[in-house]
N, C-alpha and C positions, 0 to 999 in steps of 0.2 A: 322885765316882767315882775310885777309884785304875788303873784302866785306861790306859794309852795307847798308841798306836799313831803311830811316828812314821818319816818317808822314812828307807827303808831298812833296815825293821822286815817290810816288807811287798814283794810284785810283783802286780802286778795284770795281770789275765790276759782279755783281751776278744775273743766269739767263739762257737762252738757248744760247749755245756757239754759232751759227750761226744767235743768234740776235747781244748780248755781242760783240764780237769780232771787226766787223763793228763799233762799237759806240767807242771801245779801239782805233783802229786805227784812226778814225775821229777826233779824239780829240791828233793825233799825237804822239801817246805815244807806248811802244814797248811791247809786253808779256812777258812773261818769259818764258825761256826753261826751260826744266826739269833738268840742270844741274843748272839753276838759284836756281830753288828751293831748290835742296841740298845743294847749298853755304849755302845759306841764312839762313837754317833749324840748321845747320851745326852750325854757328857761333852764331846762339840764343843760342842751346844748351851750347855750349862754355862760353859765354857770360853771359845766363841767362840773357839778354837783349830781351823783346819781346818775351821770349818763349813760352809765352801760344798761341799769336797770328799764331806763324810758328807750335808749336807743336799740337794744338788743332785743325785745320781746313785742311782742302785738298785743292788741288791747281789745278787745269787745266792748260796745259801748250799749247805751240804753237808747241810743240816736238809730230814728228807723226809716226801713225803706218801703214803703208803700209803692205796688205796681199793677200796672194791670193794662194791656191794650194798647200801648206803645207810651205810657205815662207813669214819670215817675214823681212819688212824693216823698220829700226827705221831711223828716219829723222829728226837731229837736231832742224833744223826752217826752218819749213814746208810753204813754200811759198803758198802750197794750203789751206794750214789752216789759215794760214796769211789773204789771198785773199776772206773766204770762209763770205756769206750773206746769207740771210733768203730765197732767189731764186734760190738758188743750191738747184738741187733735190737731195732728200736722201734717201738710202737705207736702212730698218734697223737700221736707226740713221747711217750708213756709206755712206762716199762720195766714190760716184763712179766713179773710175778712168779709163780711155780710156787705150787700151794697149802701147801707145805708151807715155802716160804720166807714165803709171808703169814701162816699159822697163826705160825710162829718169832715175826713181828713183832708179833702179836699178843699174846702171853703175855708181852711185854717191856713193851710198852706198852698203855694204858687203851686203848679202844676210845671213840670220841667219835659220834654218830651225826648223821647230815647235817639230820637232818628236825627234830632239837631245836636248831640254831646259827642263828644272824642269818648270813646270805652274802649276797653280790652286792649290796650296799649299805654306806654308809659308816656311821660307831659316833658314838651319842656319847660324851663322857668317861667316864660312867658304864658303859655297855653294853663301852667296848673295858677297861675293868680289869677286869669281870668276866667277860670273853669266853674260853672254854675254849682255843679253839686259840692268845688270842695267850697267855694261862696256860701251855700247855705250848712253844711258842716261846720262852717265857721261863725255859724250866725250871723250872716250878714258884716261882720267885721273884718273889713278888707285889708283894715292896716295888721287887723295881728295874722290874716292869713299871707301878704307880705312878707312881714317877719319873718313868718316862720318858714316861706319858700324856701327864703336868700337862706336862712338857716341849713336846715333839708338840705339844698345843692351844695353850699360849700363845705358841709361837715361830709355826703356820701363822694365831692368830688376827692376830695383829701383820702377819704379809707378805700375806698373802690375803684375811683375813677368814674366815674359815673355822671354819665351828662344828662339825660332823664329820669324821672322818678314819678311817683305821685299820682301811678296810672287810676282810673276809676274803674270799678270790675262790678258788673251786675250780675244778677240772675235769671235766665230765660224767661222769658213771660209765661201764665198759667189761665186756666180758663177763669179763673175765677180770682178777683181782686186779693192779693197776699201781701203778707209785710216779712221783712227780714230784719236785722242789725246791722248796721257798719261798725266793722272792725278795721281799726288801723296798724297795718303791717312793719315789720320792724326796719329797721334803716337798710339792714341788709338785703331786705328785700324789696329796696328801691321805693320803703315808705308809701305802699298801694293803699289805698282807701276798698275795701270790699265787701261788698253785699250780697257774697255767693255763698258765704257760710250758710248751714242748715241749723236751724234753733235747737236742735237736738244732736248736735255735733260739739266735739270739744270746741269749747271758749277760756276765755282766761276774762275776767269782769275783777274791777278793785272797787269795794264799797269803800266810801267815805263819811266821816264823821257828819252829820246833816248840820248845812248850814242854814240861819234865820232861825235857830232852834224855838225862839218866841212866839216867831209866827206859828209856827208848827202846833208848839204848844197852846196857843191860842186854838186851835182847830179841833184840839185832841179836845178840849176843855170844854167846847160848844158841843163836840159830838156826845159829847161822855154826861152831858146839860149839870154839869159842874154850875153851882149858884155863884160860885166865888171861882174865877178864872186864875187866882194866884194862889190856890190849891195844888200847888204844884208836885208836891209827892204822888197828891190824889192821881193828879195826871198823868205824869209819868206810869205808874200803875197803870192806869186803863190802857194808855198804849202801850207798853207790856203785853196785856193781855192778850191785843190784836183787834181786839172790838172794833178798832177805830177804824178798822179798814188801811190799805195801805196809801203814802204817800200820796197826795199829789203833787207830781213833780213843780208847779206853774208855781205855789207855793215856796219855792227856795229857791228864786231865784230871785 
């Protein structure tokens, strides 16, 4: 893995996701998806560089679970998670999405249906590389969710013993379309992908330095109707400010 993540690359942010988050963003720095995590996790193992940091702790991601009526939708980077503050009302620890915000998520993303996936139990090696939701956790990139199985198994076979891991954990369905986070659980606890956390329950989120910062600034620079785009202190400044609204995640990647 050509990925790294090193002090001072990163701030780690521990707390209720719907305080946390707001304070990640204000401070200009980006979350991590849940495909972040696997690099990252991925490449300690490898490395043995920081692994107790990536192997011992769980990670909240900005990677969302949209659900409602026996369907699930995973959402890379989740602009409502991104967007979400201590003044969204919650349900259940679930934000409540309008039908026409979950219809949106819908046409963006495959619909995954609950009554056809393995849940609430742990995978074997085989089951979690062909398992849908950790496929789209992964982005669709099969060779690094591969990887990082054979990883996963043979690092919790060696500490634990451990022949499965990698279960998927949802949350009950609700009347009304919700979105959650997936967080990714530590090695010790058999590496679960889970969507039962409540947005208003402790998390642990790591912002990172934003990358494509050009583009970004490019963005900042058209909203802020900068004459000269390479007014870059100017820039900087405005998004400062906050004017510019926050991130769009679709943008840095």
């Amino acid at each position: 893995m050509k990925t790294k993540l090193i002090q001072g690359d990163y701030k780690e942010f521990n707390g209720r996701y719907n305080e946390q988050m707001p304070l990640l963003v204000n401070e200009g720095l980006q979350p991590l998806t849940a495909k972040d995590v696997i690099q990252y996790r991925l490449q300690a193992i490898q490395s043995k560089d920081k692994i107790d940091f990536w192997s011992s702790r769980y990670f909240d991601t900005v990677t969302g679970l949209a659900y409602h009526n026996g369907e699930l939708v995973v959402i890379p980077n989740s602009q409502d998670l991104l967007n979400i503050t201590q003044d969204f009302k919650l349900n259940s620890g679930s934000l409540i999405l309008s039908s026409e915000q979950y219809k949106g998520l819908v046409k963006q993303h495959r619909i995954i249906k609950r009554k056809n996936i393995i849940s609430g139990r742990d995978l074997t090696k085989k089951e979690a590389k062909n398992h849908p939701i950790w496929i789209k956790l992964a982005q669709g990139d099969k060779a690094l969710l591969n990887e990082y199985t054979d990883a996963i198994f043979a690092e919790t076979k060696t500490r634990y013993n451990y022949d499965e891991n990698m279960g998927i954990y949802l949350p009950d369905d609700q009347e009304q379309p919700a979105l959650r986070d997936w967080f990714l659980r530590y090695l010790g606890n058999r590496s679960r992908a889970n969507a039962g956390g409540g947005l208003g329950g402790d998390s642990r989120l790591l912002g990172v330095c934003v990358r494509n910062l050009e583009q970004v600034l490019g963005k900042v620079a058209f909203n802020g109707k900068l004459v000269n785009p390479s007014e870059l202190e100017k820039a900087i400044q405005f998004y400062k400010s906050g004017k510019s609204g926050k991130l769009d995640l679709s943008l840095l990647r």
